[in-house]
VEXFINU-997650 format. One record per residue (C-alpha): x, y, z. Coordinates in steps of 0.05 Angstrom, whole numbers. Example, Ala and Ser with C-alpha at 12.3 -4.5 7.8 and 13.67 -1.06 7.14 Angstrom:
<rec X="246" Y="-90" Z="156"/>
<rec X="273" Y="-21" Z="143"/>
//
This chain:
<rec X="-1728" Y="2156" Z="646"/>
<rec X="-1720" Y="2157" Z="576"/>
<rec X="-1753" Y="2104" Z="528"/>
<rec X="-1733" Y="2083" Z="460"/>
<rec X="-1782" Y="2025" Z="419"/>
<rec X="-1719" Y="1999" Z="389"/>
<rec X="-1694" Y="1927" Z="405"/>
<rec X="-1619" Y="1949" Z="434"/>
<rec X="-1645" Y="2000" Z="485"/>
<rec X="-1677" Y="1951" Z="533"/>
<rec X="-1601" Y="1937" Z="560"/>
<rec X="-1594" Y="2018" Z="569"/>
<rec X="-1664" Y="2015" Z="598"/>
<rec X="-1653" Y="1964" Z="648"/>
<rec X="-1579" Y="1985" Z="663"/>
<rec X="-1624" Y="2050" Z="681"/>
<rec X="-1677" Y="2020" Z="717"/>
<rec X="-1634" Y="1980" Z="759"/>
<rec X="-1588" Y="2048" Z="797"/>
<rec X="-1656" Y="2073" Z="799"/>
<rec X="-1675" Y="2073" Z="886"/>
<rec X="-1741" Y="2097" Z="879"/>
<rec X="-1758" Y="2048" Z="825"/>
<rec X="-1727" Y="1987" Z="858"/>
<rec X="-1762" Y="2007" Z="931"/>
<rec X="-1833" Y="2012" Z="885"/>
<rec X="-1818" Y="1951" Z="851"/>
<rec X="-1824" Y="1908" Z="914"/>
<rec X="-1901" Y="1921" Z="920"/>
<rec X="-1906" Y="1872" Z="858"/>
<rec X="-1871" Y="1820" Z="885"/>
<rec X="-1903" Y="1831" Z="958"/>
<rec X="-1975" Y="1850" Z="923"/>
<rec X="-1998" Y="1803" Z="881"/>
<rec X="-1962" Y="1736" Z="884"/>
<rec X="-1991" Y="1708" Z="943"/>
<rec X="-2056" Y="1743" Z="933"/>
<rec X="-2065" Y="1709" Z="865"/>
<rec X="-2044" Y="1634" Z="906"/>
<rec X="-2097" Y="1644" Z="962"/>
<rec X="-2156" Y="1657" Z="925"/>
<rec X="-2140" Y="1596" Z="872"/>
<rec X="-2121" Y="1549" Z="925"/>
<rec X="-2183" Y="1568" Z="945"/>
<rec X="-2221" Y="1552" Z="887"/>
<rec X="-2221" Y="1475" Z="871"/>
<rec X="-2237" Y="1482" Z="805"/>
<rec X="-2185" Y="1530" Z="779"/>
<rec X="-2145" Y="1493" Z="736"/>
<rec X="-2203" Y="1463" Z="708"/>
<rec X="-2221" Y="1534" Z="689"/>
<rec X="-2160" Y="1550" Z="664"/>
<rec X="-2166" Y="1499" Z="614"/>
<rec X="-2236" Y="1517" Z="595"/>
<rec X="-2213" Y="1595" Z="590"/>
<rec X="-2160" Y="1561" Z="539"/>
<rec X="-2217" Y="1523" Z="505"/>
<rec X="-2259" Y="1579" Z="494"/>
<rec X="-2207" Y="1635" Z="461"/>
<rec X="-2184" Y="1578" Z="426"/>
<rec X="-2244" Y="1557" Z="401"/>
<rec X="-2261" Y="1634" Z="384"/>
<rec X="-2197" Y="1647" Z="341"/>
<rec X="-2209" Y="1587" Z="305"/>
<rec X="-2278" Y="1616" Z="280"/>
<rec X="-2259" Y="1695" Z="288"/>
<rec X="-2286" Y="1711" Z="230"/>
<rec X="-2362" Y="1694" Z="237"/>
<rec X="-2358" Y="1729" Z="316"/>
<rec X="-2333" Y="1783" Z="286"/>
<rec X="-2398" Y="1785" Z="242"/>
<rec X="-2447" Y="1761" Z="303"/>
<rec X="-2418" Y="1816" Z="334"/>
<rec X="-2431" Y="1872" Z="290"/>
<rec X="-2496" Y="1843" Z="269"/>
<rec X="-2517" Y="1852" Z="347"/>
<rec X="-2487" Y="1920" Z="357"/>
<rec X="-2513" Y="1951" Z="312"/>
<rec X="-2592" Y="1919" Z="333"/>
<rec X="-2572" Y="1958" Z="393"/>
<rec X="-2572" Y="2024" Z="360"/>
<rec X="-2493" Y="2019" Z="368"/>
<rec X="-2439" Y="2026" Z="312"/>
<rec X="-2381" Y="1976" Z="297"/>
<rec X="-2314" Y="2009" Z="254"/>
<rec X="-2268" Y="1970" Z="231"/>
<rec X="-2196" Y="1995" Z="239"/>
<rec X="-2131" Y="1956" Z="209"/>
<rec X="-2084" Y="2004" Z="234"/>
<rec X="-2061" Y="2049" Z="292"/>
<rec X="-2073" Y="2108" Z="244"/>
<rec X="-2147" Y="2080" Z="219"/>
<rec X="-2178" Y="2072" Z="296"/>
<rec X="-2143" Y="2152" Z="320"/>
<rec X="-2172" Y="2176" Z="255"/>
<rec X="-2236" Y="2137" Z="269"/>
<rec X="-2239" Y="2167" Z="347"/>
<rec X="-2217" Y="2240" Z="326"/>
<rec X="-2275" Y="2236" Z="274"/>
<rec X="-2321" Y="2220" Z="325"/>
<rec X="-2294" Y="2269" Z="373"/>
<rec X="-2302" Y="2324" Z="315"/>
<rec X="-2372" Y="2316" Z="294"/>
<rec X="-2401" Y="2328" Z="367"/>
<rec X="-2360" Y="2378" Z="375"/>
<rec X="-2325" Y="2347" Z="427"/>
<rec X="-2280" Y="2389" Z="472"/>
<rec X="-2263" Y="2348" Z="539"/>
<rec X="-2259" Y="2273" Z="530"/>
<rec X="-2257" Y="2226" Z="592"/>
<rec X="-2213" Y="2157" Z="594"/>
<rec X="-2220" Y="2096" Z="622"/>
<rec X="-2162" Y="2058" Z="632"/>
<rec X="-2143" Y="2027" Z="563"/>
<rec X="-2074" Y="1991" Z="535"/>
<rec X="-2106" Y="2010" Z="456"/>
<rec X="-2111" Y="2072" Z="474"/>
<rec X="-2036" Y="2068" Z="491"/>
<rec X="-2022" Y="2024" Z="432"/>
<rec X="-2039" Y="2080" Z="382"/>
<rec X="-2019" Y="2140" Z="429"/>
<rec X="-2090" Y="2175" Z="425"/>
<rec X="-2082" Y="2225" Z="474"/>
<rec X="-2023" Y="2251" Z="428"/>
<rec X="-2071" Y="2255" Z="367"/>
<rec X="-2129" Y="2285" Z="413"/>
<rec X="-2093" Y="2336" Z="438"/>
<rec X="-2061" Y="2357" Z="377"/>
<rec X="-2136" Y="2356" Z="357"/>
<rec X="-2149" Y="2416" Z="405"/>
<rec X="-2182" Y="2369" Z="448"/>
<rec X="-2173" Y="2348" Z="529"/>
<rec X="-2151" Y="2280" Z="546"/>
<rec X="-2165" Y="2263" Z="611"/>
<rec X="-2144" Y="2197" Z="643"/>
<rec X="-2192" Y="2183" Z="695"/>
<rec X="-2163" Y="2111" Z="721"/>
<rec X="-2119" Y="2144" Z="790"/>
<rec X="-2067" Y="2110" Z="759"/>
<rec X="-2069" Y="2131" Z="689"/>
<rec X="-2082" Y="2199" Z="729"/>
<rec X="-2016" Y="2196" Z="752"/>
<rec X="-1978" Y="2175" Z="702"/>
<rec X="-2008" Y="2232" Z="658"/>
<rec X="-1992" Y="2282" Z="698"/>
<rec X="-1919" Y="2266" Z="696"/>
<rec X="-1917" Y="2250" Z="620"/>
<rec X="-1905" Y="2184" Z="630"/>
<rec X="-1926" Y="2119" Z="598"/>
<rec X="-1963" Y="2060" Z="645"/>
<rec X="-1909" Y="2016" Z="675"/>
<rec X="-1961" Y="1955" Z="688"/>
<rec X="-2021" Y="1930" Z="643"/>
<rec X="-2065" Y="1938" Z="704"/>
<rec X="-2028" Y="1981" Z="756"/>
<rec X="-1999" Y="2035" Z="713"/>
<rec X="-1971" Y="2068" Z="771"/>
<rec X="-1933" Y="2010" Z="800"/>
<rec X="-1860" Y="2050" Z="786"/>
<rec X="-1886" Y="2102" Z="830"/>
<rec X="-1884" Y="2112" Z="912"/>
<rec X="-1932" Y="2155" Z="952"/>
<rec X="-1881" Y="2211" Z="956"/>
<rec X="-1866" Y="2223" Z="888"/>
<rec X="-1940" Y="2218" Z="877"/>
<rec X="-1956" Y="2278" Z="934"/>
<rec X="-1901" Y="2318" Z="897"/>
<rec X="-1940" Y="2316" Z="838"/>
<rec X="-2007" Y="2326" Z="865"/>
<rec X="-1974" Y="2391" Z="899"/>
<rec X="-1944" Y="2416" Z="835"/>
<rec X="-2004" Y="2410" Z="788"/>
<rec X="-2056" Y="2423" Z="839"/>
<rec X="-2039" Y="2491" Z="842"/>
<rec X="-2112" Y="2514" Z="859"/>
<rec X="-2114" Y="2478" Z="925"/>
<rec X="-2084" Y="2499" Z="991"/>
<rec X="-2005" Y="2490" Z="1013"/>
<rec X="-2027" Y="2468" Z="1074"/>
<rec X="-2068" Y="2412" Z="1062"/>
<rec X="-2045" Y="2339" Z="1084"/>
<rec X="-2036" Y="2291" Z="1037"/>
<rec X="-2001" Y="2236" Z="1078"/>
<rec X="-2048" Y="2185" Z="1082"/>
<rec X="-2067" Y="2150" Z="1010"/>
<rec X="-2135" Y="2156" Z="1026"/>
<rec X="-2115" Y="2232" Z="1025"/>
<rec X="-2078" Y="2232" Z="953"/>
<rec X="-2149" Y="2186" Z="925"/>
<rec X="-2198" Y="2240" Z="959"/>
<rec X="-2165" Y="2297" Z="922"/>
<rec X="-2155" Y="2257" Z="856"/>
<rec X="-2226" Y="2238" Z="863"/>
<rec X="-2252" Y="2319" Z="881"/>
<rec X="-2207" Y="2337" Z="814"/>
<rec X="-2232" Y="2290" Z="762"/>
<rec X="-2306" Y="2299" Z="790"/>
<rec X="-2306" Y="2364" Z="745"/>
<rec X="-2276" Y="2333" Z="690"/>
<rec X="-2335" Y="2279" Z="689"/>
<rec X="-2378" Y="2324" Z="679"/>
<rec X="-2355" Y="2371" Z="633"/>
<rec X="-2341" Y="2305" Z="584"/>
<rec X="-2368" Y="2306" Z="515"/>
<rec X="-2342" Y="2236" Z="500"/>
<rec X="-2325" Y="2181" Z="542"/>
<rec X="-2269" Y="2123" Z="522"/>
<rec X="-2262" Y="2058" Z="545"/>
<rec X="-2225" Y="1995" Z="540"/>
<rec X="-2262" Y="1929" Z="531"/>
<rec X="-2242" Y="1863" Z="576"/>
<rec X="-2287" Y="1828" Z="544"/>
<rec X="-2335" Y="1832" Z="475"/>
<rec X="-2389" Y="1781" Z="471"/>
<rec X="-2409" Y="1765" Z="400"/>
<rec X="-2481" Y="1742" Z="430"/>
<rec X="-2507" Y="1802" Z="454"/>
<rec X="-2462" Y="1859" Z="423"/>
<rec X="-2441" Y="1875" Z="495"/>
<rec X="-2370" Y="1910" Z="518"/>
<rec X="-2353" Y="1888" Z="591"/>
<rec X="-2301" Y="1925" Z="618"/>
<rec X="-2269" Y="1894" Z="700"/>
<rec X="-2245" Y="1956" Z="744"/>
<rec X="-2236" Y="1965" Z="822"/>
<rec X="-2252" Y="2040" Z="807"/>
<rec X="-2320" Y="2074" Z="793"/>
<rec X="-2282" Y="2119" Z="732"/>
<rec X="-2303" Y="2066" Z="680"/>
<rec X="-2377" Y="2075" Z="694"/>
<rec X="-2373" Y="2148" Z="701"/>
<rec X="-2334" Y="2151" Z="632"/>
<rec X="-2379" Y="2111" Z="603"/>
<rec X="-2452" Y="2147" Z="627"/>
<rec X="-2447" Y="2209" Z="635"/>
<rec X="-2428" Y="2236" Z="564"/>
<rec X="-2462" Y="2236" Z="507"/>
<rec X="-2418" Y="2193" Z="465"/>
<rec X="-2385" Y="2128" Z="491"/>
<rec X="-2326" Y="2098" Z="449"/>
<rec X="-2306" Y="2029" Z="459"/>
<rec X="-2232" Y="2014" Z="432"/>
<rec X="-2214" Y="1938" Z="432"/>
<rec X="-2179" Y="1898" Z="396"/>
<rec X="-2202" Y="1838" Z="347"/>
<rec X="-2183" Y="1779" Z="398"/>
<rec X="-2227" Y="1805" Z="460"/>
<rec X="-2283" Y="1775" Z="439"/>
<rec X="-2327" Y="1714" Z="465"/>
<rec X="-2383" Y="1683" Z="438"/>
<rec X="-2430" Y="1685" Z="487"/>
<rec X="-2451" Y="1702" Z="558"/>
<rec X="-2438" Y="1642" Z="586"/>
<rec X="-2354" Y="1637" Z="560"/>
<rec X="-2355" Y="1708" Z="602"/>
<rec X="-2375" Y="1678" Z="655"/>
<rec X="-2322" Y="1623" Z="663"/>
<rec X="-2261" Y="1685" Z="636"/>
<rec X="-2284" Y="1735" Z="692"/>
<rec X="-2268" Y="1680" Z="745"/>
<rec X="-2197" Y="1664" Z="722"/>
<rec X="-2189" Y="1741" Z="709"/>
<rec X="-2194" Y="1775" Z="778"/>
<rec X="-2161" Y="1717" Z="817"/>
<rec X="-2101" Y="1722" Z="765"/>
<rec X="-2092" Y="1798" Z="762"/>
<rec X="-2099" Y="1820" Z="836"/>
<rec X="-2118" Y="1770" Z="869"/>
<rec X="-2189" Y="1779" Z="883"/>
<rec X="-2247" Y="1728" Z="866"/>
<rec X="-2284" Y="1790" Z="828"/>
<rec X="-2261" Y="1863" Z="809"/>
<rec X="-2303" Y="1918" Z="849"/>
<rec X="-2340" Y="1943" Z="782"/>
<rec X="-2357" Y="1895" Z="729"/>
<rec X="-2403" Y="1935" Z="681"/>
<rec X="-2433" Y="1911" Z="611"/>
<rec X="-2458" Y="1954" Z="568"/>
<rec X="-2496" Y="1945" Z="507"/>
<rec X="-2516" Y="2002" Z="450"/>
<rec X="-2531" Y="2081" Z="471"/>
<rec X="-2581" Y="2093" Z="514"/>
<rec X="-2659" Y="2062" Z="508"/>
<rec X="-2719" Y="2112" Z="522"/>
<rec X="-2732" Y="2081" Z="586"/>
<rec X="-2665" Y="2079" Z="610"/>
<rec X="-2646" Y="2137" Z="668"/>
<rec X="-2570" Y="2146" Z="645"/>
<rec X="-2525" Y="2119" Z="580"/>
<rec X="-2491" Y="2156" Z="523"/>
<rec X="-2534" Y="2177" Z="464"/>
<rec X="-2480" Y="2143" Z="419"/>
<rec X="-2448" Y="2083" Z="427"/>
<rec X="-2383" Y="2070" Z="381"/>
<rec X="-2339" Y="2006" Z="381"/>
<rec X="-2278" Y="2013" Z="349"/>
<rec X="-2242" Y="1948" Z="333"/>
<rec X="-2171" Y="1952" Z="321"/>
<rec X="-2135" Y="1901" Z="289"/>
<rec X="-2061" Y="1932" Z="276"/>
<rec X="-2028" Y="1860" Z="255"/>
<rec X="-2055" Y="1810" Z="293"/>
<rec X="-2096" Y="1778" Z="247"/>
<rec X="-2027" Y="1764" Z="215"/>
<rec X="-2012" Y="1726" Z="284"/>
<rec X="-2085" Y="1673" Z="259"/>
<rec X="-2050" Y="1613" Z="241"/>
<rec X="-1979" Y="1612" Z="250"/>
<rec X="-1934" Y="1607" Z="314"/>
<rec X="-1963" Y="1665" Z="356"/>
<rec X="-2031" Y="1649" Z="348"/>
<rec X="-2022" Y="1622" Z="428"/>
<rec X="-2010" Y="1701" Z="443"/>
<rec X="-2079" Y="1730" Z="415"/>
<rec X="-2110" Y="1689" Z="480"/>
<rec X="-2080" Y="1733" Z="527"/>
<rec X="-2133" Y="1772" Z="569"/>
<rec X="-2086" Y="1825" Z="602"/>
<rec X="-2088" Y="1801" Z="670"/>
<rec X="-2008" Y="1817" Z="684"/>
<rec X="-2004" Y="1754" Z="721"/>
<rec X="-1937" Y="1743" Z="677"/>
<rec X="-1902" Y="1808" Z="698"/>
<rec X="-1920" Y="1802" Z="768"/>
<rec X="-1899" Y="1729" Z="775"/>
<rec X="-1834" Y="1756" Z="734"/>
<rec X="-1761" Y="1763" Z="759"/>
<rec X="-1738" Y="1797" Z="704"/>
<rec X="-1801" Y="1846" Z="710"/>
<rec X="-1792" Y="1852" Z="788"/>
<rec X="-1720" Y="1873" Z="772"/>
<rec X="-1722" Y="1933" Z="720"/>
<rec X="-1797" Y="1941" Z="714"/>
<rec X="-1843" Y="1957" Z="655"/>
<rec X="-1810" Y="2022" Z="622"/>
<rec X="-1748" Y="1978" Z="609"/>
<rec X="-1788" Y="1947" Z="550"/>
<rec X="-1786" Y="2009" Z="512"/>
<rec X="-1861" Y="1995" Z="486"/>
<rec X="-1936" Y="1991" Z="512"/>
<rec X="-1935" Y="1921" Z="532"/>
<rec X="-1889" Y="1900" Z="585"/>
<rec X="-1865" Y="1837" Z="622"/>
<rec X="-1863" Y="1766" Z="585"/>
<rec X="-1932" Y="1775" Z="556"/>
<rec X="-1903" Y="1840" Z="518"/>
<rec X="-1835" Y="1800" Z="502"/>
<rec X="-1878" Y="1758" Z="461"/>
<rec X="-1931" Y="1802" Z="432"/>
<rec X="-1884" Y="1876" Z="415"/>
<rec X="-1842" Y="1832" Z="368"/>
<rec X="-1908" Y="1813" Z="342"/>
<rec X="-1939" Y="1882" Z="335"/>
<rec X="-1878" Y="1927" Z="316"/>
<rec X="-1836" Y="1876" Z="279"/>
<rec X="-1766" Y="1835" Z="316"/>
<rec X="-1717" Y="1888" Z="284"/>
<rec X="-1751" Y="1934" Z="343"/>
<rec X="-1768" Y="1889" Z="405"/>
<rec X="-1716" Y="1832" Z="387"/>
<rec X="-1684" Y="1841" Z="454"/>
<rec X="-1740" Y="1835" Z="497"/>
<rec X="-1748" Y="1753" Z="494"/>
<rec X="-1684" Y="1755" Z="504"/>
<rec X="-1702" Y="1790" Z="565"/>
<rec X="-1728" Y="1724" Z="599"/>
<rec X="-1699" Y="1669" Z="658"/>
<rec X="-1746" Y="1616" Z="626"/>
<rec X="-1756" Y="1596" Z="693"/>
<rec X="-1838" Y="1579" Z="673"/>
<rec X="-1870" Y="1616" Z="719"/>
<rec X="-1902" Y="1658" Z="680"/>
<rec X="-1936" Y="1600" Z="637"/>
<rec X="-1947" Y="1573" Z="709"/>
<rec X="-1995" Y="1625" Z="720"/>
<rec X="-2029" Y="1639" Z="654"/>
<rec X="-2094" Y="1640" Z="664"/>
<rec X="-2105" Y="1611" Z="584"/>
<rec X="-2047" Y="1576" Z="590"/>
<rec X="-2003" Y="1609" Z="543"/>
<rec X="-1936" Y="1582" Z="523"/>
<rec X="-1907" Y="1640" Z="541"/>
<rec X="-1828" Y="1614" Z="542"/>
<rec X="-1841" Y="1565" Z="472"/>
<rec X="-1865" Y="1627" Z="443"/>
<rec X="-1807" Y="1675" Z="463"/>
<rec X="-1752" Y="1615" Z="447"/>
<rec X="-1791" Y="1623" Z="369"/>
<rec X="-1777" Y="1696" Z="368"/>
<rec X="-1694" Y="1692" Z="394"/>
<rec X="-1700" Y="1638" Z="331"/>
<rec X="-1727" Y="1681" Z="290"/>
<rec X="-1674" Y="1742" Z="311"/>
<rec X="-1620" Y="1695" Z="302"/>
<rec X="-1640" Y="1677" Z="230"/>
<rec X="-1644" Y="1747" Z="219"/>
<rec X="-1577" Y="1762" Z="235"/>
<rec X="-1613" Y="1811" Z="290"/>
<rec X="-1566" Y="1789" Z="343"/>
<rec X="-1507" Y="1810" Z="356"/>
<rec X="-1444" Y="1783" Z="328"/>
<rec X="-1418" Y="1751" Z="390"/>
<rec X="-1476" Y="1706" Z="401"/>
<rec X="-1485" Y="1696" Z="331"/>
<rec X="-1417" Y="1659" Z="326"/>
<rec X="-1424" Y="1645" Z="389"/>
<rec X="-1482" Y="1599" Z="369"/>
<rec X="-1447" Y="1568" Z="308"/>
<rec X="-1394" Y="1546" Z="349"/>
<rec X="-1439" Y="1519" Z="390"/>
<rec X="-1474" Y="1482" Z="342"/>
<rec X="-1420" Y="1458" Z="307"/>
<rec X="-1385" Y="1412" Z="366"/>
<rec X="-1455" Y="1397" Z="381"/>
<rec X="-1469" Y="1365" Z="325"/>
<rec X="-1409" Y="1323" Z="328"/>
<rec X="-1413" Y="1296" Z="404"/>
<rec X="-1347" Y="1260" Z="416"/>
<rec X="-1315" Y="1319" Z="395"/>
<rec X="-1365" Y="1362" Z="444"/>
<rec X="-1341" Y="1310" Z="499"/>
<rec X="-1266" Y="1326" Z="482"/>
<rec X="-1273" Y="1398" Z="480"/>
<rec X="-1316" Y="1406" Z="541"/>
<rec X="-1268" Y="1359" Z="575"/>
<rec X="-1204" Y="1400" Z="559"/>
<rec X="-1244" Y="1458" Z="580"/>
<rec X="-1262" Y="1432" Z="647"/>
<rec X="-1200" Y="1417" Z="664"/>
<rec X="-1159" Y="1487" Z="644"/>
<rec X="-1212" Y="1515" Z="684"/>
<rec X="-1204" Y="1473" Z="733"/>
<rec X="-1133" Y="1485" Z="743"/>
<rec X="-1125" Y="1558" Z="730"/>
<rec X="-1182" Y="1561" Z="777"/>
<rec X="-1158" Y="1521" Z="833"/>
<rec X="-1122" Y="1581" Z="886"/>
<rec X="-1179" Y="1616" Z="884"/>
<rec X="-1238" Y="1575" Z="863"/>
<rec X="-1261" Y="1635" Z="822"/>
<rec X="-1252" Y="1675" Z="760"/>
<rec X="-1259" Y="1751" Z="773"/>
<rec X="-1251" Y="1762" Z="699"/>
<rec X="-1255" Y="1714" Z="640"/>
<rec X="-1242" Y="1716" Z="561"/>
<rec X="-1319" Y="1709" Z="527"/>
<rec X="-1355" Y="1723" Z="595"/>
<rec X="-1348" Y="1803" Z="606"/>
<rec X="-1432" Y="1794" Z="613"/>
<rec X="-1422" Y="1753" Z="672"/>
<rec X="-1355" Y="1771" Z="707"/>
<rec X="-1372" Y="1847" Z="701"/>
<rec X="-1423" Y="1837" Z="761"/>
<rec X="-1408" Y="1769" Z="798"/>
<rec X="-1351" Y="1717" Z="801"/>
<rec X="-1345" Y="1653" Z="756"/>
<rec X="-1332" Y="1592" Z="797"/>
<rec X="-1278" Y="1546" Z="777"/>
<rec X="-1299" Y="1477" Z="747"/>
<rec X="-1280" Y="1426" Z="816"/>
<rec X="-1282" Y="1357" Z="777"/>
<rec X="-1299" Y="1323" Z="706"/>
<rec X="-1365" Y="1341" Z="662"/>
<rec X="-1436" Y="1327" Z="670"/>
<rec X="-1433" Y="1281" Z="618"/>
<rec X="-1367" Y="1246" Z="654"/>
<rec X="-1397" Y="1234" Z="714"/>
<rec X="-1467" Y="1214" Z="688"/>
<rec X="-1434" Y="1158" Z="643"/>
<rec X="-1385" Y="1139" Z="715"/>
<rec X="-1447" Y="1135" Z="751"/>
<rec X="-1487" Y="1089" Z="691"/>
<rec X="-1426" Y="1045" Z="692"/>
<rec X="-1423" Y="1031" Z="757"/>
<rec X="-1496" Y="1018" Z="764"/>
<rec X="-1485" Y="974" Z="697"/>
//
C-alpha cells in the first residue's frame, strides 16, 4: 500500500484498505484479540476504575509541573553516570543519535520497539549514515523486512497473516534451507529468534523506547512480552533511550499504579512478560549493562500542546486500547492514517504533531460512538478533542466545499428554529412521498457519500421534533 501524510489521502487509503482480503481477514484478530481480553482482566480487578482515575491524576498532575520533572530528572540521570539531550525537533534527536552512533564507531545498531523512533524515521537517517538498523521487536522484524511502516502502536504486525509472513521469511532468509517448515508460528518465532541472535551480538549500540521515565530515580522502564528489549539494552556498549517529554512520572510509586492500567488495557494481561528499569551505564559491580547510557528527550511540538485544548492528549501512554476498541480502526486499519500514529489516539495527536492542513481528515475519520474514551486508561476525551480539531479545519476553510456550505446552511435554519421546523417538515414529507413505492432512495441529490454504498430509507411519518411535541401534548 501506498501512504501519503497529507490530510485528503486517508479516503484513498481506506478506499484501499477496505478491497484489500488479506488486510480485512488480519484485521479480525484485533477485534477477536484484544477486546474481551482487556474486559476479563478489569472485571477482574475491583479497583480499576479507581485506577483509572488515579492514572488521570498523576499525568495530570505531572504536566501541570513538567518543567521541574524535567529538571529532577536530569539532575538524577546524570548522578547515575547517564546523559540527558534535549531535542526540540525530529531533526535535533536523529542528529543527537547519529552523533552518538559516530563517536563509537558504531556499525550495527539493535532496536527495541519504539513509536519515536518512527516519529523521526531513524532508521532512514542511520542507514544513510552507513550504519545497520536492526528491528529486533518480531514485529518490527517483520515489518522491516517488507519496508513497511507499523500498522499498530503495540502490534506492528497486526496487517499481516502467517502466510505472507512465511513468504517473507523464505525470501530474505536466503541462507537457510528450502525445505525447512515454517507452518507452525512457533516455527516462524524460532527462526526470527536464531536470526536476530547474531545481530545482538554484533550490536555496538542498543535503542530503546521508554514506557515510562521516573523523575525520582532517573530510571527508563520500558513493558515488552519479548526478551529483545533487554537484550538491546545489555549487551552493547552504548544504550540510547528515545522518549518523548510527557513519559515521565515523578516517582516510583505513580509507576506503580500506570503499569497496572497499562498491560490490562493494551493486551489484556494483568502484567507484560518483561518489565525492565534501567538506570545509568553500567556500575563496577554490575555483571552486564552498557558502558553509556544516553536519554534523548524529544519534544517535536508538544510542549506547544501545555496549556491549551490538547493538553488531555500528552496523557496518553500508548496502550492502543483506542484502535483496538475502534470500528473505524477494525475496518481499514492503521496504514490508512497516512502517519506514525494510528487509530483515534493518532486522529487527535498527528493534527497535533504535523499541523491540520496534513492530518485534517483523520478526526474526521471517527463514529463518535465513545468507546474509545470508554477504555482510556487516563481517561482521555478522545471524541471532545477530535470534535476541536473538525472545528478547527472548518475555520480553516480545510474542508471541503460541500461541507463547508453544507455547514452554513446548517447553521443558518438552526439558528432560526421555526424556520428549521418548516424546512425539516417540508423535507420529511417530499421524502416521504417520493419515497413511498419503494421505501428507499437508491440515489439522492447531496448524499452520493451515502447512496454510493447502501440505500437511504424513505422518511414514514412527521419529524422528531413533531412527534416529541404530539407526545408532550398529550401527556400535557
Amino acid at each position: 500500500m501506498t501512504l501519503h501524510v497529507t490530510s485528503p489521502a486517508f479516503k484513498a487509503n481506506a478506499h484501499e484498505a477496505l478491497s484489500d482480503e488479506a488486510l480485512q481477514r488480519a484485521l479480525t484478530n484485533v477485534e477477536k484479540g484484544f477486546i474481551g481480553k482487556r474486559k476479563k482482566v478489569a472485571d477482574k480487578l475491583p479497583e480499576f476504575e479507581a485506577l483509572r482515575d488515579s492514572a488521570r491524576d498523576i499525568k495530570n498532575h505531572t504536566l501541570a509541573h513538567l518543567d521541574l520533572y524535567l529538571e529532577a530528572y536530569e539532575a538524577k540521570v546524570t548522578a547515575a553516570g547517564g546523559h540527558v539531550h534535549f531535542a526540540p525537533t525530529a531533526a535535533d534527536a536523529s542528529k543527537i543519535v547519529l552523533d552518538i552512533c559516530r563517536r563509537v564507531g558504531a556499525k550495527v545498531v539493535t532496536k527495541g520497539k519504539s513509536m519515536i523512533s518512527e516519529e523521526i524515521d531513524l532508521n532512514t537517517h542511520i542507514e544513510a549514515a552507513g550504519m545497520a538498523a536492526v528491528e529486533t521487536d518480531l514485529g518490527e522484524y517483520i515489518i522491516q523486512l517488507r519496508g513497511e511502516t507499523p500498522s499498530h502502536i503495540i502490534a506492528p504486525a497486526v496487517h499481516l497473516n502467517r502466510d505472507q509472513v512465511e513468504a517473507d521469511f523464505r525470501r530474505v532468509h536466503t541462507d537457510l534451507p528450502d525445505d525447512r517448515d515454517l507452518q507452525a508460528p512457533e516455527s516462524l518465532l524460532a527462526e526470527a529468534r536464531g536470526v536476530l541472535r547474531k545481530r545482538f551480538l554484533a550490536a555496538d549500540v542498543g535503542i530503546t523506547g521508554a514506557n515510562f521515565l521516573v523523575a525520582e530515580t532517573g530510571t527508563s522502564i520500558i513493558v515488552t512480552n519479548e526478551g529483545n528489549g533487554d537484550l538491546t539494552q545489555t549487551l552493547p556498549k552504548v544504550h540510547i533511550v528515545l522518549a518523548s517529554l510527557e513519559k515521565l512520572v515523578p516517582t516510583l510509586d505513580d509507576v506503580s499504579q500506570m503499569l497496572r492500567v497499562l498491560a490490562r488495557s493494551a493486551t489484556g494481561q494483568e502484567m507484560s512478560v518483561y518489565t525492565t528499569f534501567s538506570t545509568g551505564p553500567r556500575r563496577p559491580d554490575d555483571v552486564d549493562g552498557p558502558g553509556e547510557y544516553h536519554v534523548v528527550l524529544l519534544d517535536n511540538g508538544r510542549s506547544s500542546m501545555l496549556g491549551g485544548e490538547f493538553q488531555d492528549m500528552l496523557r496518553c501512554i500508548r496502550c492502543g486500547a483506542c484502535m483496538n476498541h475502534c470500528p473505524v480502526y477494525h475496518a481499514v486499519g492503521g496504514h490508512a492514517y497516512g502517519w506514525v500514529y494510528p487509530g483515534p489516539m493518532g486522529a487527535v495527536l498527528s493534527p497535533s504533531l504535523i499541523g491540520v492542513d496534513k492530518a485534517g481528515h483523520l478526526p474526521n475519520a471517527s463514529t463518535f460512538c465513545g468507546r474509545c474514551e470508554s477504555v482510556c486508561p487516563v481517561r482521555i476525551p478522545l471524541p471532545k478533542l477530535m470534535r476541536h480539531w473538525r472545528e478547527r479545519e472548518f475555520e480553516r476553510n480545510l474542508s471541503p466545499a460541500p461541507v463547508r456550505y453544507g455547514l452554513k446552511a446548517w447553521g443558518f435554519f438552526a439558528r432560526r428554529p421555526a424556520l428549521y421546523r418548516l424546512a425539516t417538515r417540508a423535507a420529511m414529507t417530499t421524502l416521504s412521498l417520493l419515497g413511498r413505492n419503494k421505501g428507499r432512495f437508491a440515489k439522492l441529490p447531496l448524499a452520493g457519500g451515502w447512496t454510493a454504498y447502501r440505500d437511504f430509507p424513505a422518511p414514514e411519518g412527521k419529524t422528531f421534533q413533531a412527534r416529541w411535541k404530539a407526545q408532550q401534548d398529550k401527556r400535557a
